[in-house]
N, CA, C and O atoms as a GROMACS GRO file, in nm:
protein
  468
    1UNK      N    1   0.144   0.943   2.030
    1UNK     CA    2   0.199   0.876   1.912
    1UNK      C    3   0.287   0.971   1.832
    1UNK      O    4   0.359   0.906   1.756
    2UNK      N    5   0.308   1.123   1.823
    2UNK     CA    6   0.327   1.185   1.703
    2UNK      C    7   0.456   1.295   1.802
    2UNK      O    8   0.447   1.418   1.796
    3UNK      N    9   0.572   1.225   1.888
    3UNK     CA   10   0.632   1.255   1.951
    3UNK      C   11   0.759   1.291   1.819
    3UNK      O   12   0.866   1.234   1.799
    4UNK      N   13   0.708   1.385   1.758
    4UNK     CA   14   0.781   1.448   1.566
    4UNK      C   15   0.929   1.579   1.641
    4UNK      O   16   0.928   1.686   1.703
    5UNK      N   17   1.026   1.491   1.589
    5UNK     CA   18   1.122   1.615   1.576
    5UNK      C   19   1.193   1.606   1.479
    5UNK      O   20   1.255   1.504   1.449
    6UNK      N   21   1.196   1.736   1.401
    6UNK     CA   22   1.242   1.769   1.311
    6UNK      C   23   1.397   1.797   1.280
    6UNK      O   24   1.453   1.898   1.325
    7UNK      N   25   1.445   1.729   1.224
    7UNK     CA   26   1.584   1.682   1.149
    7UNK      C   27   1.627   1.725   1.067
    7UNK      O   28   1.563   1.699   0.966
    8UNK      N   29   1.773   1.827   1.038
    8UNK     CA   30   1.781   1.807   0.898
    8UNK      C   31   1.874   1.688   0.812
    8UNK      O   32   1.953   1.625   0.882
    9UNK      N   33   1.871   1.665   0.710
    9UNK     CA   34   1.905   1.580   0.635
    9UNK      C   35   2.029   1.653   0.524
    9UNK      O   36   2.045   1.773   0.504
   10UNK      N   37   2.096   1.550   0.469
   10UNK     CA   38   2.230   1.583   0.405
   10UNK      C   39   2.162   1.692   0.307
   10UNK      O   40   2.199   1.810   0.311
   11UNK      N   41   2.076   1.655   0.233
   11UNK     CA   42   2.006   1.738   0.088
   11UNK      C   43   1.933   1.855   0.162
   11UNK      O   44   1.833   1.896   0.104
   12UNK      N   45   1.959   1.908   0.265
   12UNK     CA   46   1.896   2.030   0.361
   12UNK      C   47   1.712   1.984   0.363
   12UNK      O   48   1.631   2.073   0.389
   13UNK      N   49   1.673   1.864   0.338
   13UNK     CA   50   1.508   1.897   0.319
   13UNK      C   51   1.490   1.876   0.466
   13UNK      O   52   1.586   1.840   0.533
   14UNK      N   53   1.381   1.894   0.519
   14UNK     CA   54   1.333   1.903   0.680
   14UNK      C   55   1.305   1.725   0.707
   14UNK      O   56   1.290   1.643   0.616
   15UNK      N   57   1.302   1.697   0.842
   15UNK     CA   58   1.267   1.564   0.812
   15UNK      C   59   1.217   1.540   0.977
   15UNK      O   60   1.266   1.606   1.068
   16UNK      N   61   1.120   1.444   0.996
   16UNK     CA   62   1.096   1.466   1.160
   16UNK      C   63   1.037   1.288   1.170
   16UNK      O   64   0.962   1.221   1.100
   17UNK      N   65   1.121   1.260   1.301
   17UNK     CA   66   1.149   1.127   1.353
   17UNK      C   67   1.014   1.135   1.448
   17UNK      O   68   1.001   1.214   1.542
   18UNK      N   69   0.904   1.027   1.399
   18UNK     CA   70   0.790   0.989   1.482
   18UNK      C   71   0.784   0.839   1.555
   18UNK      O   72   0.806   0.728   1.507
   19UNK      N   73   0.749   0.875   1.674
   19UNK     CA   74   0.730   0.774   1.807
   19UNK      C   75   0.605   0.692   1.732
   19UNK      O   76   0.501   0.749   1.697
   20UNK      N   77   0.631   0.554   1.713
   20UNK     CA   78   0.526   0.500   1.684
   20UNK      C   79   0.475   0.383   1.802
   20UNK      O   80   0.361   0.338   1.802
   21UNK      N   81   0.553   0.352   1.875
   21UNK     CA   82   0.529   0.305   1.996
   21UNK      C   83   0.619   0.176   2.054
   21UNK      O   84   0.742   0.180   2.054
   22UNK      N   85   0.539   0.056   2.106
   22UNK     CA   86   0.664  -0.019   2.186
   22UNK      C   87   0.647  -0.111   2.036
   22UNK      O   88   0.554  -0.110   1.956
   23UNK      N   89   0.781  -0.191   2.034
   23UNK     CA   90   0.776  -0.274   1.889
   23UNK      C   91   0.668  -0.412   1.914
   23UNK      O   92   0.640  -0.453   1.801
   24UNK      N   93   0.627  -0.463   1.977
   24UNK     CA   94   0.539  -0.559   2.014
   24UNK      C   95   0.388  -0.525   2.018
   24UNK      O   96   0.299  -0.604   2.048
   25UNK      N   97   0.371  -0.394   1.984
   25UNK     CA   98   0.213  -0.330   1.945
   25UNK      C   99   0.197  -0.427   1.761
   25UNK      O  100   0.087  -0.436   1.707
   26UNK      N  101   0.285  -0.466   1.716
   26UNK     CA  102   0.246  -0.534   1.605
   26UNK      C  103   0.362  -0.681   1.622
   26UNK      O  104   0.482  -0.703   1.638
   27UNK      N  105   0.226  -0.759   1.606
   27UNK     CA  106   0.282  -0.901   1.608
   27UNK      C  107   0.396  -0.970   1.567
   27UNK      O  108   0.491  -0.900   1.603
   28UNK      N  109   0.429  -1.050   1.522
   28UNK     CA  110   0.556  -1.110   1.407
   28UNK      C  111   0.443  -1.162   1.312
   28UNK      O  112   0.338  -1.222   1.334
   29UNK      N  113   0.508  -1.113   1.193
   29UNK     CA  114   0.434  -1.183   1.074
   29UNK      C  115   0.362  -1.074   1.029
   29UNK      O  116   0.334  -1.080   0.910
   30UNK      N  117   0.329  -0.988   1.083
   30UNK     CA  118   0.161  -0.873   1.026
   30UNK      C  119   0.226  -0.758   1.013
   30UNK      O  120   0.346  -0.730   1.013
   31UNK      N  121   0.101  -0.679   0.998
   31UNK     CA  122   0.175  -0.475   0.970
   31UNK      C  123   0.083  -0.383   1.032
   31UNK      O  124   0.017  -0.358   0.930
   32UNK      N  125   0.058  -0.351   1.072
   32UNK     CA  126  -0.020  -0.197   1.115
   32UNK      C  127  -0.010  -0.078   1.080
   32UNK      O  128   0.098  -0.024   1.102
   33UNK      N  129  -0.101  -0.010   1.024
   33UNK     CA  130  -0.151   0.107   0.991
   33UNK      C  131  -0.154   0.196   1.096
   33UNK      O  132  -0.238   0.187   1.185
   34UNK      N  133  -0.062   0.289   1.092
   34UNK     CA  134  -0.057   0.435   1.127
   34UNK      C  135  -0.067   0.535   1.039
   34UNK      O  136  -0.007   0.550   0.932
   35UNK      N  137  -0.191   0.640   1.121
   35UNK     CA  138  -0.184   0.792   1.058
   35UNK      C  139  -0.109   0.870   1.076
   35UNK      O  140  -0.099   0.907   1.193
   36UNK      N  141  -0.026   0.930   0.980
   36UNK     CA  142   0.067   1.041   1.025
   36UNK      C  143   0.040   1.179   0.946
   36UNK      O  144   0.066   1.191   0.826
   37UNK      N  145  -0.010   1.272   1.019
   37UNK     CA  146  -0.054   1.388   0.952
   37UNK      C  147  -0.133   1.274   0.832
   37UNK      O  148  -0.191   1.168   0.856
   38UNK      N  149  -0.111   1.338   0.708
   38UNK     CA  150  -0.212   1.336   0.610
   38UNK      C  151  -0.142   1.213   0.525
   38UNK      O  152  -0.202   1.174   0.425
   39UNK      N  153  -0.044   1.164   0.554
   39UNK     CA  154  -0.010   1.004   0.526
   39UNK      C  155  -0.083   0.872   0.631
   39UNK      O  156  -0.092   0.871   0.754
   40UNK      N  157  -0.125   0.776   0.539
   40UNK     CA  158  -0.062   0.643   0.646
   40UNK      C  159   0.030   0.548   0.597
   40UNK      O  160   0.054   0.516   0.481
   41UNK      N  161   0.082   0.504   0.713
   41UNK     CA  162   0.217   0.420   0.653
   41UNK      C  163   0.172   0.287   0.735
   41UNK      O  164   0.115   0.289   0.844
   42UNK      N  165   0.204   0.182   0.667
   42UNK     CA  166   0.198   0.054   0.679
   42UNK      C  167   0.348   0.020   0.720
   42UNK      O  168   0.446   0.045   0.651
   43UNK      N  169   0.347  -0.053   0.869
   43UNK     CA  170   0.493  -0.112   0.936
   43UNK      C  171   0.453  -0.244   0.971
   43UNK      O  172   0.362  -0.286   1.042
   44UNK      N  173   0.578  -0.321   0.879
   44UNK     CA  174   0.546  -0.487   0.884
   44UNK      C  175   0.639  -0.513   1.010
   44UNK      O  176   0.707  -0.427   1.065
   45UNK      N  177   0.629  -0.670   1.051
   45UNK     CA  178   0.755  -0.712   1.137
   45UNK      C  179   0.748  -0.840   1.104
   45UNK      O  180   0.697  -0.919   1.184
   46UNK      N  181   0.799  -0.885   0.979
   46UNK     CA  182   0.804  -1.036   0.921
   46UNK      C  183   0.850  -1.096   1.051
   46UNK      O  184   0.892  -1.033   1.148
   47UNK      N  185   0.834  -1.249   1.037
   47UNK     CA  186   0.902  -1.336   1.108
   47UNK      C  187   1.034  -1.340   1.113
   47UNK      O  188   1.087  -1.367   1.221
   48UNK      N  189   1.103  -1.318   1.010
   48UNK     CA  190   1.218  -1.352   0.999
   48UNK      C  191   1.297  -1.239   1.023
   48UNK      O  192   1.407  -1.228   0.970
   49UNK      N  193   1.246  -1.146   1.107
   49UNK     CA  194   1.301  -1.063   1.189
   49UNK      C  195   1.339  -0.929   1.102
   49UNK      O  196   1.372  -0.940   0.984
   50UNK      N  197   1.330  -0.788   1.174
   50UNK     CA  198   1.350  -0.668   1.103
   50UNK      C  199   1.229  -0.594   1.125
   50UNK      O  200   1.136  -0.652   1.181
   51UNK      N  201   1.213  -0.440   1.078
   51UNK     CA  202   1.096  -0.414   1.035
   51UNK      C  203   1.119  -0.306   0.965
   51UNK      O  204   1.213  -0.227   0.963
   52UNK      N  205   1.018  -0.313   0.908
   52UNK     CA  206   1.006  -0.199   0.763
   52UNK      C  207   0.870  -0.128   0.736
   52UNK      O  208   0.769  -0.193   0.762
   53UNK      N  209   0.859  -0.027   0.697
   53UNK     CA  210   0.766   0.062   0.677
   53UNK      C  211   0.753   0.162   0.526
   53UNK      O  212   0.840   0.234   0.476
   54UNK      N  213   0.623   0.136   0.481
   54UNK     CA  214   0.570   0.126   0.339
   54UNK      C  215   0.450   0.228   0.343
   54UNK      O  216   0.369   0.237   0.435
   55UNK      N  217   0.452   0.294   0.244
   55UNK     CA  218   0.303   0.365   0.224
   55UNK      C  219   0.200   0.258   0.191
   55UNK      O  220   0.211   0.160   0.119
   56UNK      N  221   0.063   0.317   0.285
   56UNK     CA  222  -0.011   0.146   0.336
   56UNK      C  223  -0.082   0.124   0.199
   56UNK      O  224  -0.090   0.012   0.150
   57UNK      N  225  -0.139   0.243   0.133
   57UNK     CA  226  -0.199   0.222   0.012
   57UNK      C  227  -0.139   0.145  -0.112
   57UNK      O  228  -0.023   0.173  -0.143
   58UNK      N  229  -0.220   0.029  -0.202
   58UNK     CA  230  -0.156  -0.002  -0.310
   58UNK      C  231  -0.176   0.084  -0.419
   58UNK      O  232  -0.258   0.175  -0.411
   59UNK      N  233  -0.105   0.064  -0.526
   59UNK     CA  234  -0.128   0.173  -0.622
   59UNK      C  235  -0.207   0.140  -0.691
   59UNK      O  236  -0.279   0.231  -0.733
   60UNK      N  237  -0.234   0.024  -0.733
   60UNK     CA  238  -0.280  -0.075  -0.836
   60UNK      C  239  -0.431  -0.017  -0.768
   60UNK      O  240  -0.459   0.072  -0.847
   61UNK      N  241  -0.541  -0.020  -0.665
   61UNK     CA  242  -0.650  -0.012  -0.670
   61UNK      C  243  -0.675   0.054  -0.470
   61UNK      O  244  -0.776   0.090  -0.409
   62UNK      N  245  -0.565   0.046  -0.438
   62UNK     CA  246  -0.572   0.133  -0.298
   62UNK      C  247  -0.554   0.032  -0.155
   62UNK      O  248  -0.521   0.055  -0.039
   63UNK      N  249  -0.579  -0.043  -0.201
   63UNK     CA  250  -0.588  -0.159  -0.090
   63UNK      C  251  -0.554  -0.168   0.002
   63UNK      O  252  -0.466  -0.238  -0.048
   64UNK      N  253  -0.528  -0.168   0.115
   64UNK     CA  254  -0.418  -0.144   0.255
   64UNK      C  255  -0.378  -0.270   0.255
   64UNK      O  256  -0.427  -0.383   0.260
   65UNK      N  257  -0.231  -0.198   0.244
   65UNK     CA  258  -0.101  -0.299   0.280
   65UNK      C  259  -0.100  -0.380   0.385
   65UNK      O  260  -0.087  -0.500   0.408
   66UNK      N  261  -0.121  -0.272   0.447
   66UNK     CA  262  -0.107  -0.343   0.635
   66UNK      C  263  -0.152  -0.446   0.641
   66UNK      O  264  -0.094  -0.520   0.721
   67UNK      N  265  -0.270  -0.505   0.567
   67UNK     CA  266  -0.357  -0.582   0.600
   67UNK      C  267  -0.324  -0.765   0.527
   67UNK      O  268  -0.375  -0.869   0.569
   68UNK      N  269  -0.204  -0.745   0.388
   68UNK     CA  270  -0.134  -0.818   0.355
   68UNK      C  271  -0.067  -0.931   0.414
   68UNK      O  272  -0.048  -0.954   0.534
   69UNK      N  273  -0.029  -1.004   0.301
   69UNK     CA  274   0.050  -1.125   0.361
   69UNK      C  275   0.189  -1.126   0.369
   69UNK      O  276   0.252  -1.149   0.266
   70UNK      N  277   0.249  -1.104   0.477
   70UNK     CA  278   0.383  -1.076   0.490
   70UNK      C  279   0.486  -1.205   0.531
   70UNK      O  280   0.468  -1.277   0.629
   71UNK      N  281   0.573  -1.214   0.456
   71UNK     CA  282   0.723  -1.293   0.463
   71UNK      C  283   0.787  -1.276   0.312
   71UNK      O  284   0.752  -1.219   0.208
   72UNK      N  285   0.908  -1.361   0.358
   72UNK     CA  286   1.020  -1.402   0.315
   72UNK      C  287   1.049  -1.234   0.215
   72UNK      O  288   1.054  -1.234   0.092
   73UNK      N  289   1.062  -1.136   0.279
   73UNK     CA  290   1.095  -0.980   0.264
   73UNK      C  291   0.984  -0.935   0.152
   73UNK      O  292   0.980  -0.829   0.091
   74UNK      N  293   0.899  -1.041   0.144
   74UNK     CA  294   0.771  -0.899   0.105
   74UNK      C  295   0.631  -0.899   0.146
   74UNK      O  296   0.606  -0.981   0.234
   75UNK      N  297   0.508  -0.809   0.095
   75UNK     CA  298   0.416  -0.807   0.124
   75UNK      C  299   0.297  -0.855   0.030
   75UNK      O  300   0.309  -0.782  -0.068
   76UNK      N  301   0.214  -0.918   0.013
   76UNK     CA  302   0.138  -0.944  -0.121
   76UNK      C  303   0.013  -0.875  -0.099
   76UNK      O  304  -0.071  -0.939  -0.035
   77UNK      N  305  -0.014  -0.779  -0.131
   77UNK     CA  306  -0.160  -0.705  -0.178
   77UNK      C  307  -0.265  -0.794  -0.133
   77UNK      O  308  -0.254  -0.904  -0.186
   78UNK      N  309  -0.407  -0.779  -0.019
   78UNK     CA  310  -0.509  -0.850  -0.013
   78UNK      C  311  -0.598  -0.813  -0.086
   78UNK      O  312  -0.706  -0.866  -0.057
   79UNK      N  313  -0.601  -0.734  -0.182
   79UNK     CA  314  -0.720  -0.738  -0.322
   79UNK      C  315  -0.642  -0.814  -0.395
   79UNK      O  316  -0.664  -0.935  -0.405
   80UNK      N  317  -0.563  -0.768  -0.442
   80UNK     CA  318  -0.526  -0.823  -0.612
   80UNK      C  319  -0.375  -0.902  -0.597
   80UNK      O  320  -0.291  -0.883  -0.685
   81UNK      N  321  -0.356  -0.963  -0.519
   81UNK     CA  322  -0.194  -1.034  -0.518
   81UNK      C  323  -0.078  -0.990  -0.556
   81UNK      O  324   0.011  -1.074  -0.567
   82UNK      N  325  -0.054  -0.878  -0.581
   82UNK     CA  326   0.077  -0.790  -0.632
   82UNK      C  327   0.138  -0.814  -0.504
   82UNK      O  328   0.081  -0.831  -0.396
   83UNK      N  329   0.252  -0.811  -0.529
   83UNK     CA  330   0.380  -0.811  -0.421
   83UNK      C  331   0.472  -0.692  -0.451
   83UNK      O  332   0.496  -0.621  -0.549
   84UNK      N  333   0.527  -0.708  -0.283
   84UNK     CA  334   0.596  -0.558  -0.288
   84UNK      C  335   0.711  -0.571  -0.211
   84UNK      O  336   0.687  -0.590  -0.092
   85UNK      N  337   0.813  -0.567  -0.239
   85UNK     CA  338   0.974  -0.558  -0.158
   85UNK      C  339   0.925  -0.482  -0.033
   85UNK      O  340   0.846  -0.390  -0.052
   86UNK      N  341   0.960  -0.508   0.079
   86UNK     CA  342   0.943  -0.477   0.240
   86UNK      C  343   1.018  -0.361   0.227
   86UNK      O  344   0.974  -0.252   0.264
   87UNK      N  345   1.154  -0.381   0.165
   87UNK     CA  346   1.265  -0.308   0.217
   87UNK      C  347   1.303  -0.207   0.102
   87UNK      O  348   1.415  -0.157   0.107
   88UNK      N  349   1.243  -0.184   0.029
   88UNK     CA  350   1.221  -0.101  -0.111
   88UNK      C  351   1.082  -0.066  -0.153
   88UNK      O  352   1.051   0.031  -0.223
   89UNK      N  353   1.014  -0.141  -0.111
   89UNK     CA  354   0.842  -0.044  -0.202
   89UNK      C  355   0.839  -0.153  -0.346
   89UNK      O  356   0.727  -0.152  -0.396
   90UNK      N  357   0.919  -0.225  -0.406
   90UNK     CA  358   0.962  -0.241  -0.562
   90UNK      C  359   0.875  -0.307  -0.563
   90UNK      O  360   0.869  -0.352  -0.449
   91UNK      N  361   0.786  -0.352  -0.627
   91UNK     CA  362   0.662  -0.426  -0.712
   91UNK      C  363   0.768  -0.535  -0.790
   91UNK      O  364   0.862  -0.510  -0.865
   92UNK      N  365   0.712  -0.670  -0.742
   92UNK     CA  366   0.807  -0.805  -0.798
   92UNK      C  367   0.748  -0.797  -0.943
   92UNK      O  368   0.821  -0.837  -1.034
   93UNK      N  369   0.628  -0.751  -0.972
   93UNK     CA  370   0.606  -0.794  -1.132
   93UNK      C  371   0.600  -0.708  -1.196
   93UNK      O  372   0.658  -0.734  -1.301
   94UNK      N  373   0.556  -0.598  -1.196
   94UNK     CA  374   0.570  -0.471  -1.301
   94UNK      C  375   0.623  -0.314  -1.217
   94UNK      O  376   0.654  -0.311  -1.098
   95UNK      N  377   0.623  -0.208  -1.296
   95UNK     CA  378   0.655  -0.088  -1.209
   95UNK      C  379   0.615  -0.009  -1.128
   95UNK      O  380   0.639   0.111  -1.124
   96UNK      N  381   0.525  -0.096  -1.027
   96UNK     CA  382   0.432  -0.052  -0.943
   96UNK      C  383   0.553  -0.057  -0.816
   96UNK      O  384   0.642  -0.138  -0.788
   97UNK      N  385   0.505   0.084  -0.750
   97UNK     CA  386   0.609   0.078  -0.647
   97UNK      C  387   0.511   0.141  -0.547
   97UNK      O  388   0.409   0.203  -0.579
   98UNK      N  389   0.548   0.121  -0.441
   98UNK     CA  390   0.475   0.188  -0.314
   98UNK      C  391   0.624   0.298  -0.239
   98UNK      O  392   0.735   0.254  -0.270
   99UNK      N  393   0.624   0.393  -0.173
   99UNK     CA  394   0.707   0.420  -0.111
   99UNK      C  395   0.770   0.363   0.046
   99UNK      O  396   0.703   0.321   0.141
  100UNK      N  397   0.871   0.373   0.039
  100UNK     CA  398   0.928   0.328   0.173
  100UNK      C  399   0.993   0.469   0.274
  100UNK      O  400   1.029   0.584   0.251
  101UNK      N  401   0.980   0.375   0.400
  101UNK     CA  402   1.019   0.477   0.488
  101UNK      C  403   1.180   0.402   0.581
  101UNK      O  404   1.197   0.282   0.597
  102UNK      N  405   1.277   0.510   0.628
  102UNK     CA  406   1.353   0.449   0.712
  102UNK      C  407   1.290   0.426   0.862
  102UNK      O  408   1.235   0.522   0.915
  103UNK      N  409   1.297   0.294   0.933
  103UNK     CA  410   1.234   0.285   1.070
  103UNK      C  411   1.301   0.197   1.158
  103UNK      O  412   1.359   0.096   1.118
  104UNK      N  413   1.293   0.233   1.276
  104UNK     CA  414   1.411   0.160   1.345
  104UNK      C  415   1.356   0.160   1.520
  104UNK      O  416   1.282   0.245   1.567
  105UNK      N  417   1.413   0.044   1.594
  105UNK     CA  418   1.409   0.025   1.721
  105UNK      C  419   1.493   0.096   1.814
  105UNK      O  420   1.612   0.067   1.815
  106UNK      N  421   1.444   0.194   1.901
  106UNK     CA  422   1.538   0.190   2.042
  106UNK      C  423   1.460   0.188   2.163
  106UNK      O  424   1.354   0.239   2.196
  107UNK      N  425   1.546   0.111   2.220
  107UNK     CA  426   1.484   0.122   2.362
  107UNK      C  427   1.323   0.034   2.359
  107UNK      O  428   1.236   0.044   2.445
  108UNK      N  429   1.318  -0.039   2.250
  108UNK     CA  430   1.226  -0.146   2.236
  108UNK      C  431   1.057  -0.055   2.158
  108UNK      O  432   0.943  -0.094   2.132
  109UNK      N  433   1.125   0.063   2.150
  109UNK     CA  434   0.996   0.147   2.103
  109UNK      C  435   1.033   0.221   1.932
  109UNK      O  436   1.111   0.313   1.910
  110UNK      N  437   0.955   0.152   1.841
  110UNK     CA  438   0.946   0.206   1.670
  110UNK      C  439   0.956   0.354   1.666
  110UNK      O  440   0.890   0.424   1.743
  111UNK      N  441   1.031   0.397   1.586
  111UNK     CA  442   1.027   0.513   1.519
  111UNK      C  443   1.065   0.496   1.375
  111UNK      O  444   1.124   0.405   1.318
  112UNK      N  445   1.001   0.641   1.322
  112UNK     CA  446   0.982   0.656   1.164
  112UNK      C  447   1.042   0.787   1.109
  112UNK      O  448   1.006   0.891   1.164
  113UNK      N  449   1.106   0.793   1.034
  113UNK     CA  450   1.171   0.907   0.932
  113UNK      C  451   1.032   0.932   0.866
  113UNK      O  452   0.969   0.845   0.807
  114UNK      N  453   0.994   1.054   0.883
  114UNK     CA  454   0.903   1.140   0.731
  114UNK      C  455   1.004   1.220   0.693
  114UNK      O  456   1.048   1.309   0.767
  115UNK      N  457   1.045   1.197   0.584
  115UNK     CA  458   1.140   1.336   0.524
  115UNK      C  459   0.974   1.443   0.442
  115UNK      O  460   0.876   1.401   0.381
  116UNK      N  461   0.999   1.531   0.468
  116UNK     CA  462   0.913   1.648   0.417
  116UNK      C  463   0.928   1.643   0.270
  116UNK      O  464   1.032   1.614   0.211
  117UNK      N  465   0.803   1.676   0.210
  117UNK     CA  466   0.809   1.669   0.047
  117UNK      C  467   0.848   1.854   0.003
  117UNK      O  468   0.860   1.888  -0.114
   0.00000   0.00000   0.00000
């Protein structure tokens, strides 16, 4: 899973592209939870095609994302119903944000940008 090479980026910070696997390991409609090092990130694949990847935790009380209700480009929290932009992290009702990641298909297999803190 953790097939990590390290990149640099315009702002010189380090950054390393992880193999998360074939894109059909997560359904249409749902998200899955991956560990990466000492993050996990939550990667949706709405129906309506795309996919995007979110830090899985909510802020509001911790909740895993992954485990949310996903469409029409967001995710809604399964504790407490907060919603969250897919493609931004942005919290639809107050300034609760989750972080986002860049993630993308080749060759039919997910990968993920960690830029290094």
């Amino acid at each position: 899973m953790q097939d990590a090479s390290p990149i640099a980026t315009a702002n010189s910070r380090q950054s390393e592209i992880v193999d998360l696997g074939p894109t059909n390991a997560i359904p249409l409609g749902e998200g899955r939870a991956y560990s990466i090092g000492a993050r996990v990130v939550a990667v949706f694949r709405p129906r309506e095609g795309g996919l995007y990847a979110l830090d899985n935790a909510c802020p509001h009380r911790g909740a895993a994302l992954a485990d949310g209700l996903v469409g029409e480009g967001s995710v809604i929290c399964p504790l407490h119903a907060g919603k969250f932009e897919l493609a931004t992290g942005r919290g639809a009702s107050d300034a609760a944000r989750v972080r986002s990641y860049p993630v993308f298909v080749i060759d039919g297999r997910m990968s993920l940008v960690i830029e290094q803190d």
